[in-house]
PDB file of the backbone (N, CA, C, O) and the ligand in Angstrom, with CONECT records:
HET     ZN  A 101       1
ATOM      1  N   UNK A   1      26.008 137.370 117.039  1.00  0.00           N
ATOM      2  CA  UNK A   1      25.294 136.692 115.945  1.00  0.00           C
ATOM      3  C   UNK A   1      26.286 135.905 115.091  1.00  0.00           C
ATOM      4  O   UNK A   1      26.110 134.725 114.786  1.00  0.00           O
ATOM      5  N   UNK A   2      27.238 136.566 114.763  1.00  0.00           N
ATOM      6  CA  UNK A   2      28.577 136.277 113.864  1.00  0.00           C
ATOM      7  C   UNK A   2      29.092 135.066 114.616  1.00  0.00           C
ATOM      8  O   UNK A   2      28.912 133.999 114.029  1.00  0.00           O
ATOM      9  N   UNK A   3      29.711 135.009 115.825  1.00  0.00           N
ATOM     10  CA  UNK A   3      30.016 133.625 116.861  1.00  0.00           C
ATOM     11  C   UNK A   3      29.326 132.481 116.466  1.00  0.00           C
ATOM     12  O   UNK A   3      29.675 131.479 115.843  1.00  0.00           O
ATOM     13  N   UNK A   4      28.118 132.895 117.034  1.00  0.00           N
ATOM     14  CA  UNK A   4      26.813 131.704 117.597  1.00  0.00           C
ATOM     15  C   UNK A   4      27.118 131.273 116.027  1.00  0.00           C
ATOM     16  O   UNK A   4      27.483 130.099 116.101  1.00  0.00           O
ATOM     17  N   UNK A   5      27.131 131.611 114.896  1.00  0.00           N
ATOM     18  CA  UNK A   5      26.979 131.163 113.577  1.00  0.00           C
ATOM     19  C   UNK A   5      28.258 129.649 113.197  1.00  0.00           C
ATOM     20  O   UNK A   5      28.167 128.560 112.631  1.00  0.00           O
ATOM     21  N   UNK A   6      29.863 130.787 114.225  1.00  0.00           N
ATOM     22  CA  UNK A   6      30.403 129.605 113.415  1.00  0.00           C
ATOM     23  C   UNK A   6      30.425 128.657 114.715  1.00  0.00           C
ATOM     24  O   UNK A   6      30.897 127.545 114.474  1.00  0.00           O
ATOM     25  N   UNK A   7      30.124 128.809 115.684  1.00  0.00           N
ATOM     26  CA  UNK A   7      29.893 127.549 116.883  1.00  0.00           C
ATOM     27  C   UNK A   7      28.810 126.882 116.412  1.00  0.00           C
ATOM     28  O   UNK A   7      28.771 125.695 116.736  1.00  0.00           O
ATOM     29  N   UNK A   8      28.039 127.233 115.834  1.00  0.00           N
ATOM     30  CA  UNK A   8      26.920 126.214 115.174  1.00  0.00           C
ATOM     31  C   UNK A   8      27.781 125.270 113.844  1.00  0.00           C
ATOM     32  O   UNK A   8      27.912 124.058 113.676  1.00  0.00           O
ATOM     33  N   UNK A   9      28.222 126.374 113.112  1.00  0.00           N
ATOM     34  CA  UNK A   9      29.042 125.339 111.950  1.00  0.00           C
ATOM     35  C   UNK A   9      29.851 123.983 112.894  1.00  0.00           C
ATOM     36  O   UNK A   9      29.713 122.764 112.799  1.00  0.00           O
ATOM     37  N   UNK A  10      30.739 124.844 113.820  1.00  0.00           N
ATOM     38  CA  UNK A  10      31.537 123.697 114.168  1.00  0.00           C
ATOM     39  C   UNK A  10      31.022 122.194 114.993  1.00  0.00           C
ATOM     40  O   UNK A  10      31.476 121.113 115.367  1.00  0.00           O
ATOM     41  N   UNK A  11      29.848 122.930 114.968  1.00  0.00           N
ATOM     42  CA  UNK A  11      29.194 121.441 115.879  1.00  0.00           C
ATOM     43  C   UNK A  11      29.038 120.930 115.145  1.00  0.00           C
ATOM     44  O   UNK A  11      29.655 119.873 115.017  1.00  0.00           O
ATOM     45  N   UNK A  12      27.969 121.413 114.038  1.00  0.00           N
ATOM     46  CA  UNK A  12      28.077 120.523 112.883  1.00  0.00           C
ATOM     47  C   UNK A  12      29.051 119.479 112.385  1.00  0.00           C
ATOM     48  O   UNK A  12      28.948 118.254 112.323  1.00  0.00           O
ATOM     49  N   UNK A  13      30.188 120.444 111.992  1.00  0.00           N
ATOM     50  CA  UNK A  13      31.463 119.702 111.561  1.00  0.00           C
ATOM     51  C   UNK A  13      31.782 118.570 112.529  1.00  0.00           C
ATOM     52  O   UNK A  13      32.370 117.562 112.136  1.00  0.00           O
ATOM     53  N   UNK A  14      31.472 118.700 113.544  1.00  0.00           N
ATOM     54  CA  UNK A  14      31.685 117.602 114.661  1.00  0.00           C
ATOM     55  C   UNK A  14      30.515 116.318 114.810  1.00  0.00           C
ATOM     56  O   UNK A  14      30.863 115.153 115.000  1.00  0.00           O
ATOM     57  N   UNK A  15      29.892 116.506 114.758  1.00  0.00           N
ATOM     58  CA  UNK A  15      28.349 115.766 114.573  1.00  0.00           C
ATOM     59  C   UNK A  15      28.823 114.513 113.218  1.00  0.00           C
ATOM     60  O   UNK A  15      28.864 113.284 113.283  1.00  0.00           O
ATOM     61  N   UNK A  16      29.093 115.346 112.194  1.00  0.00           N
ATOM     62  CA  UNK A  16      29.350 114.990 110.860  1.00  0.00           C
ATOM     63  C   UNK A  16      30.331 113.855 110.983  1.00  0.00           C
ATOM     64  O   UNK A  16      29.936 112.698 110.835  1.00  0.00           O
ATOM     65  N   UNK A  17      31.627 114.134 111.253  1.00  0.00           N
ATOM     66  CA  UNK A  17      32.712 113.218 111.411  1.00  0.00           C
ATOM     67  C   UNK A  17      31.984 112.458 112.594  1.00  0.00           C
ATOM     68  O   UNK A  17      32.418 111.313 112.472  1.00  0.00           O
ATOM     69  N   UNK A  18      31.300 112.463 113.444  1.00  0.00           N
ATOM     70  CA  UNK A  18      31.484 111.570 114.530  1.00  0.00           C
ATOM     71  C   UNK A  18      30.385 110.017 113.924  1.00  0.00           C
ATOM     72  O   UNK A  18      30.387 108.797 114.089  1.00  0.00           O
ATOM     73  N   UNK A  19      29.523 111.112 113.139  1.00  0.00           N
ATOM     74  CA  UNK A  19      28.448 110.372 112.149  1.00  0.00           C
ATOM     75  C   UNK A  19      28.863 109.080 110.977  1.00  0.00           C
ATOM     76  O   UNK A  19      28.311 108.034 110.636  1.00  0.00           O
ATOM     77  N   UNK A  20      30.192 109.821 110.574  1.00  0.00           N
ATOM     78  CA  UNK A  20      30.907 109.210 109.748  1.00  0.00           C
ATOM     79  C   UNK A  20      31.497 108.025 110.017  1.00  0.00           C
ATOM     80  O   UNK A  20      31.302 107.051 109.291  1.00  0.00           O
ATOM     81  N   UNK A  21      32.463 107.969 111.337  1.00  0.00           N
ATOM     82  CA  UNK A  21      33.410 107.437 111.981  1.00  0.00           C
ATOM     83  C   UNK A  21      32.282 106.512 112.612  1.00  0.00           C
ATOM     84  O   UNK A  21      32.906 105.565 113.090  1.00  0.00           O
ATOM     85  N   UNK A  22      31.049 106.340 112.825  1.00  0.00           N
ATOM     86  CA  UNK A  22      30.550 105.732 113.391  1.00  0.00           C
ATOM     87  C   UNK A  22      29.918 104.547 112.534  1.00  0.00           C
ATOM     88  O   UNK A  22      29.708 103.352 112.745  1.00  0.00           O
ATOM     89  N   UNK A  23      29.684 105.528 111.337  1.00  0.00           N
ATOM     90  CA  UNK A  23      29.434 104.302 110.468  1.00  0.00           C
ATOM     91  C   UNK A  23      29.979 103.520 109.478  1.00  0.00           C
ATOM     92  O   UNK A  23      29.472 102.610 108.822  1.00  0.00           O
ATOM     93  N   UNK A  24      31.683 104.260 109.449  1.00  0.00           N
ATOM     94  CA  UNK A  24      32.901 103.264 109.067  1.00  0.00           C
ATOM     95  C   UNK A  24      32.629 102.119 109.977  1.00  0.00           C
ATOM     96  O   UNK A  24      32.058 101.147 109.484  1.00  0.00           O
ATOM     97  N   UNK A  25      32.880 102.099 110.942  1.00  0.00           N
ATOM     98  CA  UNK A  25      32.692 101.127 111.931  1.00  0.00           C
ATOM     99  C   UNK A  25      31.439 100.156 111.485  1.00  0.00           C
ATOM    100  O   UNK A  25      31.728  98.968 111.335  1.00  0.00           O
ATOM    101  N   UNK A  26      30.254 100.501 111.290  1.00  0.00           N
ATOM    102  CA  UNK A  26      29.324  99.681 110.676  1.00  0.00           C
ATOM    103  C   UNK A  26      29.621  98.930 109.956  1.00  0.00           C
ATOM    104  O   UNK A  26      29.662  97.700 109.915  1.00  0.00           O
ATOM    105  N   UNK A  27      29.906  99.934 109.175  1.00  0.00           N
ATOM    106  CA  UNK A  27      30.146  99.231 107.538  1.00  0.00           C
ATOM    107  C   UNK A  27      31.421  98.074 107.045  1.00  0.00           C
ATOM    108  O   UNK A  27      31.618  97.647 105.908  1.00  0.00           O
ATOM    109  N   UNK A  28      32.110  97.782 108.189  1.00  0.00           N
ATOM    110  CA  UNK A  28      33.539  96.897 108.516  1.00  0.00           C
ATOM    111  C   UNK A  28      32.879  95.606 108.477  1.00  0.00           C
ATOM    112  O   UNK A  28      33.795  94.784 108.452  1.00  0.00           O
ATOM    113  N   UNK A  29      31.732  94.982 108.457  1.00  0.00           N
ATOM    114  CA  UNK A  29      31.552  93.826 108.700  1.00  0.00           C
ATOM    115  C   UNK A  29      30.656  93.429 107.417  1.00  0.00           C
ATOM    116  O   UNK A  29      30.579  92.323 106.882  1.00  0.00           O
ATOM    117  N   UNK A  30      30.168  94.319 107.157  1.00  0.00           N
ATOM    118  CA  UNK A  30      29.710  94.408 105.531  1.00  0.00           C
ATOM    119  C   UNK A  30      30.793  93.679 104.152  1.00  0.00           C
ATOM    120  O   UNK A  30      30.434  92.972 103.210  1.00  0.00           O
ATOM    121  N   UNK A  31      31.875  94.072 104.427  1.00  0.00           N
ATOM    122  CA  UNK A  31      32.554  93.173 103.691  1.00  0.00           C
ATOM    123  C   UNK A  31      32.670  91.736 103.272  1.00  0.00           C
ATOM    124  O   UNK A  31      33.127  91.215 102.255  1.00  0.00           O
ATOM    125  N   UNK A  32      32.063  91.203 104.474  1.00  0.00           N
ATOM    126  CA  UNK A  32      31.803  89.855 104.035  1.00  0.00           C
ATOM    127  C   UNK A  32      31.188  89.857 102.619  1.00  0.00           C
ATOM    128  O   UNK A  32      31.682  89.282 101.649  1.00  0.00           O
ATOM    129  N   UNK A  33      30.267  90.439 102.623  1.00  0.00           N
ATOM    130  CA  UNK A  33      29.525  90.079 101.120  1.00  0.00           C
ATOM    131  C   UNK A  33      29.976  90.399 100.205  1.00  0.00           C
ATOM    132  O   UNK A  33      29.307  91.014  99.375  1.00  0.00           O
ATOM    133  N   UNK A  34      31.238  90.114 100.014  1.00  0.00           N
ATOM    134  CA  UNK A  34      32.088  90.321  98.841  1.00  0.00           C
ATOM    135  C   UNK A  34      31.880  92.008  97.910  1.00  0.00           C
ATOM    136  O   UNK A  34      32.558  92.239  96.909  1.00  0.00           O
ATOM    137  N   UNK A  35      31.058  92.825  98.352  1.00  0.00           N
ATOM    138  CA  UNK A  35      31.588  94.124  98.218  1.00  0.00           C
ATOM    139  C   UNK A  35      32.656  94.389  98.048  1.00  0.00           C
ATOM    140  O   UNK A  35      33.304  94.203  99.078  1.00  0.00           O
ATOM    141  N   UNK A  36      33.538  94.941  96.824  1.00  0.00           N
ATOM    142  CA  UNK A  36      34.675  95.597  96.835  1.00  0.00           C
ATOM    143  C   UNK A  36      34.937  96.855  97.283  1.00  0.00           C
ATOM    144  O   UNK A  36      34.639  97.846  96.616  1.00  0.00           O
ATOM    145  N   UNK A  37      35.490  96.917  98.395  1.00  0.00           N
ATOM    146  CA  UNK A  37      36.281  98.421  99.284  1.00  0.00           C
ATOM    147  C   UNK A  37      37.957  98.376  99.261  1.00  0.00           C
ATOM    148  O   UNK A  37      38.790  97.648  99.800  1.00  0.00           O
ATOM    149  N   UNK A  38      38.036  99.757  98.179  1.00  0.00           N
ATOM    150  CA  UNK A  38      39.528  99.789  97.649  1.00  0.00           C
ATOM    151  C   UNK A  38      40.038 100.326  99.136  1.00  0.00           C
ATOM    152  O   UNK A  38      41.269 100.308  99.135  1.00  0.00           O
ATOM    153  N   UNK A  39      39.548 100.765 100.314  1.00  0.00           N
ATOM    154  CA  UNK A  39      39.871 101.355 101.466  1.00  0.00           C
ATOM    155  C   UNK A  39      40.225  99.715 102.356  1.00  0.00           C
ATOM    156  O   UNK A  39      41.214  99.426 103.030  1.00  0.00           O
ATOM    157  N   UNK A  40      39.107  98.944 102.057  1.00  0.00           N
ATOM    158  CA  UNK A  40      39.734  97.114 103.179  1.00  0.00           C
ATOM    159  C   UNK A  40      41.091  96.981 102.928  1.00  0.00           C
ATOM    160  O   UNK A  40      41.459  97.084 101.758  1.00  0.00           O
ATOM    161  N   UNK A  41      42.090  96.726 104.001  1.00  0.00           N
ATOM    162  CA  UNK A  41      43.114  95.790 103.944  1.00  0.00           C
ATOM    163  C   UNK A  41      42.780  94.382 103.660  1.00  0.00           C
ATOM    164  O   UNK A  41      41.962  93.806 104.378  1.00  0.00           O
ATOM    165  N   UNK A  42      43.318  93.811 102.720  1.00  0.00           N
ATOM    166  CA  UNK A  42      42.891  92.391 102.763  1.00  0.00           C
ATOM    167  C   UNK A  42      43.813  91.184 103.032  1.00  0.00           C
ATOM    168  O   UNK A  42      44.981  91.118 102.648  1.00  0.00           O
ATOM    169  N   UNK A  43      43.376  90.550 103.502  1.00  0.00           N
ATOM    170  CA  UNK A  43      44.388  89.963 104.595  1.00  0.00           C
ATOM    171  C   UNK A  43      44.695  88.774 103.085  1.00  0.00           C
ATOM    172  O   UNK A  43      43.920  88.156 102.356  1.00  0.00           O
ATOM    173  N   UNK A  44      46.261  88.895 103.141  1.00  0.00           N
ATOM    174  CA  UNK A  44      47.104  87.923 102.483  1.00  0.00           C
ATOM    175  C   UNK A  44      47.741  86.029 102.845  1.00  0.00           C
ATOM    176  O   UNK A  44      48.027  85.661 103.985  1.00  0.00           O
ATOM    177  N   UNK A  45      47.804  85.418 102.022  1.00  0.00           N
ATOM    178  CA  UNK A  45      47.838  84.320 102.840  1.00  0.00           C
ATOM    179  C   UNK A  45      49.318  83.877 101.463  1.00  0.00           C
ATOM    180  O   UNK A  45      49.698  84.657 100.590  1.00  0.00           O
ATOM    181  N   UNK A  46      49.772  82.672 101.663  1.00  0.00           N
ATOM    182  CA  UNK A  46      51.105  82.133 100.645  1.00  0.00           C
ATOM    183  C   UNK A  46      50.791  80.990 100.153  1.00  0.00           C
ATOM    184  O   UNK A  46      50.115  80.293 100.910  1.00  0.00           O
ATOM    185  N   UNK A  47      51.011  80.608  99.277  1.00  0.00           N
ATOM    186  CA  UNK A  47      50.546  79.268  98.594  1.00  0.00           C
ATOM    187  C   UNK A  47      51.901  78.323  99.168  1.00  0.00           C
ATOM    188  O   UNK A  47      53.106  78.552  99.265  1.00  0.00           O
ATOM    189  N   UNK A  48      51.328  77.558  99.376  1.00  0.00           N
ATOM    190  CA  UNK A  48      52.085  76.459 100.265  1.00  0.00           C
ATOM    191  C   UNK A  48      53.122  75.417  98.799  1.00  0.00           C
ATOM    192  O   UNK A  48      54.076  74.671  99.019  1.00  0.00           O
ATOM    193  N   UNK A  49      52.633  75.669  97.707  1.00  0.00           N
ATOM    194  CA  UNK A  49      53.620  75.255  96.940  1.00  0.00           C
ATOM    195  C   UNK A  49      54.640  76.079  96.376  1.00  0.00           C
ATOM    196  O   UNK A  49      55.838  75.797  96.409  1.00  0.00           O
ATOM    197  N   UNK A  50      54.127  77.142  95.836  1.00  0.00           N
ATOM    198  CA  UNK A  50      55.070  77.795  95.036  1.00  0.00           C
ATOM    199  C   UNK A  50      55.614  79.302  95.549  1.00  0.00           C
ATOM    200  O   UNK A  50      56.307  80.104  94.922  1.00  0.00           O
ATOM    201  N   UNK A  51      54.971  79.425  97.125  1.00  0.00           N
ATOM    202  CA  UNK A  51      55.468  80.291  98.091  1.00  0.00           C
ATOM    203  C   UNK A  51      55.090  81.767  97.992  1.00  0.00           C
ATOM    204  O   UNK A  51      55.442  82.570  98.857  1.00  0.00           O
ATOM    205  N   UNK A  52      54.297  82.147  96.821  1.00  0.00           N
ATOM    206  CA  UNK A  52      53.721  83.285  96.345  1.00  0.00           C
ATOM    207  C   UNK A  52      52.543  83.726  96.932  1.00  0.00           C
ATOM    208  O   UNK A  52      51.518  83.047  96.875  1.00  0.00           O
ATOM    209  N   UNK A  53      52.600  84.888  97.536  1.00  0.00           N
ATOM    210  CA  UNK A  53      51.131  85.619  98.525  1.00  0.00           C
ATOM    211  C   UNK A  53      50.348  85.999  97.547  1.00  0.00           C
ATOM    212  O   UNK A  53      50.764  86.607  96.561  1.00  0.00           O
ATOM    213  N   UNK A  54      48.947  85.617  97.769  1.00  0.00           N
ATOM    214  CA  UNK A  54      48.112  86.258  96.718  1.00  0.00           C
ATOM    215  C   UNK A  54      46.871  86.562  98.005  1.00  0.00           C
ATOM    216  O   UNK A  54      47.141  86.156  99.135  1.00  0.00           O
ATOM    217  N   UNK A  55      46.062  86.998  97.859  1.00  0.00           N
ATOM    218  CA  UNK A  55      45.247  87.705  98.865  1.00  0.00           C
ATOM    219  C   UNK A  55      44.176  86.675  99.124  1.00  0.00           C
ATOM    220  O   UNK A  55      43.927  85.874  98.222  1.00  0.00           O
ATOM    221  N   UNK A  56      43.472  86.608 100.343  1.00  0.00           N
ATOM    222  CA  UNK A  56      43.118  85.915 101.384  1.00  0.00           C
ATOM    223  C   UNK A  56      41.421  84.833 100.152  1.00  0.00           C
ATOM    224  O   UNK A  56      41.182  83.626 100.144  1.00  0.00           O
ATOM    225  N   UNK A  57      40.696  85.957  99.379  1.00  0.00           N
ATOM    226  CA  UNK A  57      39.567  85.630  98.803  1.00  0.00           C
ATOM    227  C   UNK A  57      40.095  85.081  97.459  1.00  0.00           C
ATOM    228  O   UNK A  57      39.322  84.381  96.806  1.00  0.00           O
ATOM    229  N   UNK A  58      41.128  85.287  97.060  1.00  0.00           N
ATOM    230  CA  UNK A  58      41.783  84.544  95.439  1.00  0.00           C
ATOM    231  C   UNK A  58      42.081  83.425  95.731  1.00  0.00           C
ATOM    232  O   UNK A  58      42.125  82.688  94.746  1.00  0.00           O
ATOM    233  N   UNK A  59      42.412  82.750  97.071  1.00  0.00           N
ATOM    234  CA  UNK A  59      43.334  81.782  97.149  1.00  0.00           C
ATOM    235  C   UNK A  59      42.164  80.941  97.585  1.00  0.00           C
ATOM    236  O   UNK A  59      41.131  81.298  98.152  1.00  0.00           O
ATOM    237  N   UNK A  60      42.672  79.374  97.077  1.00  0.00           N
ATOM    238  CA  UNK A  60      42.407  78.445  97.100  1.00  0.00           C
ATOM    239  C   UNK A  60      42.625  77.660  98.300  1.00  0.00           C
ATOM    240  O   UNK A  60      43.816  77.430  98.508  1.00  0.00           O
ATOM    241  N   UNK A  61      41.679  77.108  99.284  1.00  0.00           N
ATOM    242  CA  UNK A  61      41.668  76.711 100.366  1.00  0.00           C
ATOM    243  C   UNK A  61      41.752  75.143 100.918  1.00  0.00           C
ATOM    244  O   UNK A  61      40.810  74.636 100.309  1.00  0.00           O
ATOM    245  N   UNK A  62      42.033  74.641 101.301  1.00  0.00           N
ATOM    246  CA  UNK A  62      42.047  72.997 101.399  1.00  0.00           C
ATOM    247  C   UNK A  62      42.299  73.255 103.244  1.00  0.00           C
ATOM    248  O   UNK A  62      42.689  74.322 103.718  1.00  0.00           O
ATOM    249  N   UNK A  63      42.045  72.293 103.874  1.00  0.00           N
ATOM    250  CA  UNK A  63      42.012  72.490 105.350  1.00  0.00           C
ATOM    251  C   UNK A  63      42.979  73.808 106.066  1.00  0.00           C
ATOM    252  O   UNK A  63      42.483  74.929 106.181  1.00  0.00           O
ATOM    253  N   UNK A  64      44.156  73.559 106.439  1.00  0.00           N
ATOM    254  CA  UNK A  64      44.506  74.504 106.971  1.00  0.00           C
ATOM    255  C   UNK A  64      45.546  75.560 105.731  1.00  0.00           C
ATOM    256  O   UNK A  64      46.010  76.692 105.867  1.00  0.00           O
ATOM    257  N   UNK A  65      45.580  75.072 105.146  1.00  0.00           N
ATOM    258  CA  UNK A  65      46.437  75.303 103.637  1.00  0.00           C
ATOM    259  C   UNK A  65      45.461  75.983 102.523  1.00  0.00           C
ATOM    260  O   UNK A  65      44.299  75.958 102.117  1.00  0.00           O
ATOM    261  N   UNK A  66      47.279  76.884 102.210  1.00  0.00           N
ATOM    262  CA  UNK A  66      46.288  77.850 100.950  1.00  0.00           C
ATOM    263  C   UNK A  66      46.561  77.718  99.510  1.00  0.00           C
ATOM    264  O   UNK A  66      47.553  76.998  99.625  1.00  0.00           O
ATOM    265  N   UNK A  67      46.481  77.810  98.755  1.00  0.00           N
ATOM    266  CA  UNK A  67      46.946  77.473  97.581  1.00  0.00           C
ATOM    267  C   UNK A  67      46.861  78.912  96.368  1.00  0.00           C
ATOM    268  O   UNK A  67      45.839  79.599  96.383  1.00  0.00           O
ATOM    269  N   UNK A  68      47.868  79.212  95.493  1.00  0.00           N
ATOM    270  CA  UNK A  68      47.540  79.980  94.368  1.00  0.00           C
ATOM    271  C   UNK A  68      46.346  79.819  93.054  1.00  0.00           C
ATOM    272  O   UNK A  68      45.865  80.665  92.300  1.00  0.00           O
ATOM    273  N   UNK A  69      46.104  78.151  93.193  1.00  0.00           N
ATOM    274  CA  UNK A  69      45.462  77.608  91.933  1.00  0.00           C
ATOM    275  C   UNK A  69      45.107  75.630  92.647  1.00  0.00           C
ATOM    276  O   UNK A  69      45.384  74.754  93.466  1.00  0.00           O
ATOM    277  N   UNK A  70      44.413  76.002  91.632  1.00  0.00           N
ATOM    278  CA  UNK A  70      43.719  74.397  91.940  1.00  0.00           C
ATOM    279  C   UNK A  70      44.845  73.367  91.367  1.00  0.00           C
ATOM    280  O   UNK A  70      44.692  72.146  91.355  1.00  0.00           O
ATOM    281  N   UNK A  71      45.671  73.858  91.028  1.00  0.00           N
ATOM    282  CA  UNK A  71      46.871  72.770  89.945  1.00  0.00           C
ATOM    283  C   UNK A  71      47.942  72.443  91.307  1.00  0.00           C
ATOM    284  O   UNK A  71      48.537  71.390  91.533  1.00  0.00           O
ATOM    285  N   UNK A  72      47.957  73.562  92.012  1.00  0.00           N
ATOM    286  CA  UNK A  72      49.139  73.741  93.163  1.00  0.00           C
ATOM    287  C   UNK A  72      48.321  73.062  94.251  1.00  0.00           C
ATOM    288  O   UNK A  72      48.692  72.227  95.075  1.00  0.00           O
ATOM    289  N   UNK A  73      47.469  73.451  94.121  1.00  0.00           N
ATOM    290  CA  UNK A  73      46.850  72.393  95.712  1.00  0.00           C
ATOM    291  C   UNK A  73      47.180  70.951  95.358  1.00  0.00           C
ATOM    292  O   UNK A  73      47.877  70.184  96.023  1.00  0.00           O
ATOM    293  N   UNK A  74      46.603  70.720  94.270  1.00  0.00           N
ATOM    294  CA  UNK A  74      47.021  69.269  93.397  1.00  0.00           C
ATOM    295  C   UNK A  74      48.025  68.903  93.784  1.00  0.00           C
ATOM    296  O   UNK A  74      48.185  68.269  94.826  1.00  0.00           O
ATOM    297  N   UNK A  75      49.253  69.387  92.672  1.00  0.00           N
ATOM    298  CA  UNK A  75      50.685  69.403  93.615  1.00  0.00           C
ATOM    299  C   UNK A  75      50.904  68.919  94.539  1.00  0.00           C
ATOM    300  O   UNK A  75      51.325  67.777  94.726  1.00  0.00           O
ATOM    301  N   UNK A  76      50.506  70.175  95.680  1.00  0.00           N
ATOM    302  CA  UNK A  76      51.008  69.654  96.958  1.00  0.00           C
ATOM    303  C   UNK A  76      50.552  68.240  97.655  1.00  0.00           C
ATOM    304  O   UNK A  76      51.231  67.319  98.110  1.00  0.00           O
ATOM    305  N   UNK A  77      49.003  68.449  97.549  1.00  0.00           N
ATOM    306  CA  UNK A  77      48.400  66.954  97.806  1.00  0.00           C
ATOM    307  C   UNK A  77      49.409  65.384  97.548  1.00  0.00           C
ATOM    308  O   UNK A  77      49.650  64.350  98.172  1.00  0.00           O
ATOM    309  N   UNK A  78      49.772  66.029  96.200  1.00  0.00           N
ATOM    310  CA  UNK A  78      50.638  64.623  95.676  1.00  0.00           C
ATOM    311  C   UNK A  78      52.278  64.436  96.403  1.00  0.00           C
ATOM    312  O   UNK A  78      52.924  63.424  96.675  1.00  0.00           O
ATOM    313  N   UNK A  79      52.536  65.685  96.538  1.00  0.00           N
ATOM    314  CA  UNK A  79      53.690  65.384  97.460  1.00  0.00           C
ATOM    315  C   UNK A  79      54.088  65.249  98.609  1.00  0.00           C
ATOM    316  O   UNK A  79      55.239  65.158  99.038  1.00  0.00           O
ATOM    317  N   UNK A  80      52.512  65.229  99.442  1.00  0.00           N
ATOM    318  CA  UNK A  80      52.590  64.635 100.538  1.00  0.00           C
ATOM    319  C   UNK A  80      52.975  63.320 100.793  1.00  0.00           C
ATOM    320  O   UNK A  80      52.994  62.895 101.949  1.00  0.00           O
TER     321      UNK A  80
HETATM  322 ZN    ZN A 101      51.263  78.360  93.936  1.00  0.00          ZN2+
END
């Protein structure tokens, strides 16, 4: 009786994590919608003027180029 009890717990416990792990996985593409998850790595990019990484959704975008601020994209634009 005592066994069968904790082989039942442990399936559980197994069920649980597999439940979990399955829906980390879900939930990975969810990020798009700008949801904040202090657990996402967030992918970093460098401002092409002033050489400083700031993270992938702060930064300022112009074709293949990233920028810290709209003043630095400016910048660079002009010193092309
Ligand atoms: Zn900059």
């Amino acid at each position: 009786m005592f066994r069968s009890l904790i082989v039942f717990i442990a399936i559980g416990v197994i069920v649980w994590l597999v439940s979990r792990m399955l829906s980390n996985k879900r939930n990975t593409p969810r990020s798009k919608t700008g949801a904040s998850n202090p657990h996402e790595i967030k992918k970093i990019v460098q401002c092409q003027q002033c050489q400083v990484f700031i993270p992938e959704d702060k930064a300022i975008k112009s074709e293949n180029f990233s920028f810290c601020s709209q003043q630095h994209l400016e910048q660079w634009t002009q010193d092309q």
